[in-house]
C-alpha positions in Angstrom: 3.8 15.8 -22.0 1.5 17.2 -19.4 1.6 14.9 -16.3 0.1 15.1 -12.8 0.3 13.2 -9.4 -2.9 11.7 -8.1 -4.9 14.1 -6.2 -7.2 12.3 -4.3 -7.0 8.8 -2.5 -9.4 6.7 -5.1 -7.3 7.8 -8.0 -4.3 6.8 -6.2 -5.6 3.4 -4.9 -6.7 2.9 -8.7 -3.3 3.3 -9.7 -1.5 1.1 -7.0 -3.8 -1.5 -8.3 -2.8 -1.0 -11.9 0.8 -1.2 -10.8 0.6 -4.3 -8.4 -1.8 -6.4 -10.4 -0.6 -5.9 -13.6 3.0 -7.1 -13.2 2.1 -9.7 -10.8 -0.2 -10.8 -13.9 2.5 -10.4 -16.0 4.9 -12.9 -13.9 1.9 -15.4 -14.2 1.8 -15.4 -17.7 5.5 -14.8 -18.5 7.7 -16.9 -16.0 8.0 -19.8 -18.3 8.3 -18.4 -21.4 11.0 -16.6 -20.0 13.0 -19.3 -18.7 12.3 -21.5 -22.1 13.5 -18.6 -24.3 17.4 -19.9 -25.8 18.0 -16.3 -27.0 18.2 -14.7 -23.1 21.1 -15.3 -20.9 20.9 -17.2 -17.9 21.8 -14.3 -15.3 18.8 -11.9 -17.6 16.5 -14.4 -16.5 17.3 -15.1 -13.1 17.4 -11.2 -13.0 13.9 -10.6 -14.7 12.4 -13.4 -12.8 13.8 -13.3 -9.4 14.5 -9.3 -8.7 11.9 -7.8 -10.8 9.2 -9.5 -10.9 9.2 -11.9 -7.8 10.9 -9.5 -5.2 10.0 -6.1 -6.2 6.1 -6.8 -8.0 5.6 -10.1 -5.7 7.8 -10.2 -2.4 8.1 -6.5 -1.3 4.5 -6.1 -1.1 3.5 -8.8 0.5 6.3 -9.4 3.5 5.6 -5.8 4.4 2.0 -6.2 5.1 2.2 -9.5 6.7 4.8 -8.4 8.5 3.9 -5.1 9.9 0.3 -5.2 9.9 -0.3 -8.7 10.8 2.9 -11.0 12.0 4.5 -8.4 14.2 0.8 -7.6 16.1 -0.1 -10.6 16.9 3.3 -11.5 18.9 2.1 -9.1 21.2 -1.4 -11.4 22.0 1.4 -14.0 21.9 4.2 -13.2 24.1 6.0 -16.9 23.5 6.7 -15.8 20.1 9.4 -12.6 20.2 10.9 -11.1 17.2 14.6 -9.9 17.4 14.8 -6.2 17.7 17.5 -6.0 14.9 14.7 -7.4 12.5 11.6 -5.7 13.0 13.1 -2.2 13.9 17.1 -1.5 12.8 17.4 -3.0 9.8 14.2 -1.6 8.1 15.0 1.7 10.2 18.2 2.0 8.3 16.7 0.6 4.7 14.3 3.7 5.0 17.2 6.5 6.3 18.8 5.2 3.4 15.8 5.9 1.4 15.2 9.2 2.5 18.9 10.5 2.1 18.0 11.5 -1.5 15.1 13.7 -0.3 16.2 15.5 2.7 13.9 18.3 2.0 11.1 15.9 2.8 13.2 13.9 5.5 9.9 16.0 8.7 7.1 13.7 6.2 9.4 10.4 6.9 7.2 8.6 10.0 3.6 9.8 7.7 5.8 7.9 4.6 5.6 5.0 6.8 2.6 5.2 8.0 1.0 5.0 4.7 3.0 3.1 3.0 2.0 0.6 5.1 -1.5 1.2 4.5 -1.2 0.7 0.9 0.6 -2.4 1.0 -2.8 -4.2 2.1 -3.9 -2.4 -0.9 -0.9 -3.6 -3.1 -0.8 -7.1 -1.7 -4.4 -7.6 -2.8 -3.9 -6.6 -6.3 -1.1 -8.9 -5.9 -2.8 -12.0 -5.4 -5.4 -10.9 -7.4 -3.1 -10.8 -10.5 -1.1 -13.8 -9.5 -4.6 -15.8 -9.2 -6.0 -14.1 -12.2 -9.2 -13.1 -10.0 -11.9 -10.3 -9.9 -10.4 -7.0 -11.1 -7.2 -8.6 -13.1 -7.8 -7.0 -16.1 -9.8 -4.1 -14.6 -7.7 -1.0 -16.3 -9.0 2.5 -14.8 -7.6 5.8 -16.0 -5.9 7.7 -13.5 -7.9 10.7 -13.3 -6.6 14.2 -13.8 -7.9 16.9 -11.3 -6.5 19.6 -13.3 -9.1 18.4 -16.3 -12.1 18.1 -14.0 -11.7 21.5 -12.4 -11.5 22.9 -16.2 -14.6 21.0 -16.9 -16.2 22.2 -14.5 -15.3 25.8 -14.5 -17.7 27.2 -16.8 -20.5 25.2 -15.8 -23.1 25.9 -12.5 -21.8 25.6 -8.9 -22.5 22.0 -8.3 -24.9 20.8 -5.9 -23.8 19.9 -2.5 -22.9 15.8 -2.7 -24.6 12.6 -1.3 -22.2 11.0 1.1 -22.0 7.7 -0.5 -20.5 4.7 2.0 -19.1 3.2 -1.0 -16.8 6.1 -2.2 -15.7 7.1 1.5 -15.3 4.2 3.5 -13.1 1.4 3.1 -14.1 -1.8 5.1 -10.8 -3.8 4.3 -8.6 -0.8 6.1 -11.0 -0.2 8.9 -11.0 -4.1 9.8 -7.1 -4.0 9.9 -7.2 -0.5 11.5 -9.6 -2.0 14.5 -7.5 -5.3 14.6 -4.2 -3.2 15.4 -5.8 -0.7 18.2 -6.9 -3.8 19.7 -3.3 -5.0 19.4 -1.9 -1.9 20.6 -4.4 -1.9 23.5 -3.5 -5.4 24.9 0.0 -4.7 24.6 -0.2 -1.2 26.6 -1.9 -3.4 29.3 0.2 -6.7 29.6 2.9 -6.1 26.8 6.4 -5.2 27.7 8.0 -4.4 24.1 6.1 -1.1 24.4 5.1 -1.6 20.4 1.8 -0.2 21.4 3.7 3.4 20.3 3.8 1.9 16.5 0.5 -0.1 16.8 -1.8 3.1 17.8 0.2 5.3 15.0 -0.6 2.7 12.0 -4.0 2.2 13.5 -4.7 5.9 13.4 -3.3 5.7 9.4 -5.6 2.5 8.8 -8.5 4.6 10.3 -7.6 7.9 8.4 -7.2 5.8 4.8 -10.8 3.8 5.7 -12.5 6.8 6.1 -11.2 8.3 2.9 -9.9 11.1 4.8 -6.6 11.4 2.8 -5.7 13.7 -0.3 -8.3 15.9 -1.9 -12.4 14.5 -2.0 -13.6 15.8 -5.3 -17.4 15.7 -5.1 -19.7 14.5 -7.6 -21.7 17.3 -9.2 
């Protein structure tokens, strides 16, 4: 079967959501049926449960957000609070060498990886709790859409007009707010911080900036 990756960034958001929402859904409606079911054993369950669904769909989505993009940031407008080095930059340093051994032809994209996957776990973490809470889009279901196919549509007919800019389809409030909380962030902490995480701050701003302003992937425009 003919497959392709998402070509540009509202596909791709569409997709995330599909993945994050509809699991966390699942775990909504499933938890308790599978712990009452006699025909499973006890370690499937706590399996299913616990490491699929709660740490992987639930969990992994959500710490690194909060962390990252929200925890971490604002100990630097509160210097009382400190994080320990060895758990906000070596351990998830080494997790994502790790990570990256398999791919070492891709090892130069490794910070942009980062970068945006910390991006779209704001993204993920909100089709999170929207599936966990059963809310808005929870049983939204949009087909990924195939670039390939819309260039072959498209092929035989006119040139298409030059598009409107639509704010809608380009910019993304939710990641510009985050984008302008973290440059402020990185901003205070260049000025009175010592941890120097202003580095990391301005770099995931940037990506929070570069992802609000839809500026990431290929824009197909609207005929």
């Amino acid at each position: 079967v003919k497959n392709e990756l998402p070509s540009t960034f509202k596909a791709f958001r569409y997709q995330q959501h599909r993945w994050s929402c509809g699991p966390a859904n699942l775990f909504r409606k499933m938890a308790m049926e599978i712990v009452r079911n006699k025909r499973v054993s006890l370690w499937k369950k706590l399996y299913v449960i616990y490491s699929f669904f709660f740490v992987r769909k639930v969990i992994a989505h959500t710490v690194t957000f909060f962390f990252y993009c929200v925890v971490l940031p604002a100990t630097v407008l509160v210097p009382e609070v400190e994080v320990p080095k060895w758990g906000s930059v070596y351990i998830p340093s080494i997790i994502t060498l790790l990570n990256a051994v398999g791919t070492p032809r891709s090892f130069h994209l490794l910070m942009f990886w980062i970068l945006f996957e910390n991006v779209m776990s704001l993204h993920r973490t909100k089709a999170t709790l929207i599936g966990l809470l059963e809310a808005g889009r929870v049983n939204e279901w949009v087909v990924t859409e195939k670039l390939g196919d819309a260039l072959k549509m498209k092929s035989g007919a006119k040139a298409p007009r030059k598009p409107r800019f639509r704010v809608g389809e380009r910019l993304h409030l939710l990641e510009l707010g985050v984008g302008a909380y973290l440059f402020f962030c990185g901003c205070y902490d260049l000025n009175f911080g010592k941890n120097r995480y202003f580095i990391y701050l301005f770099l995931q701003s940037f990506a929070f900036f570069i992802a609000g302003v839809g500026y990431v992937g290929t824009f197909v425009p609207n005929s």
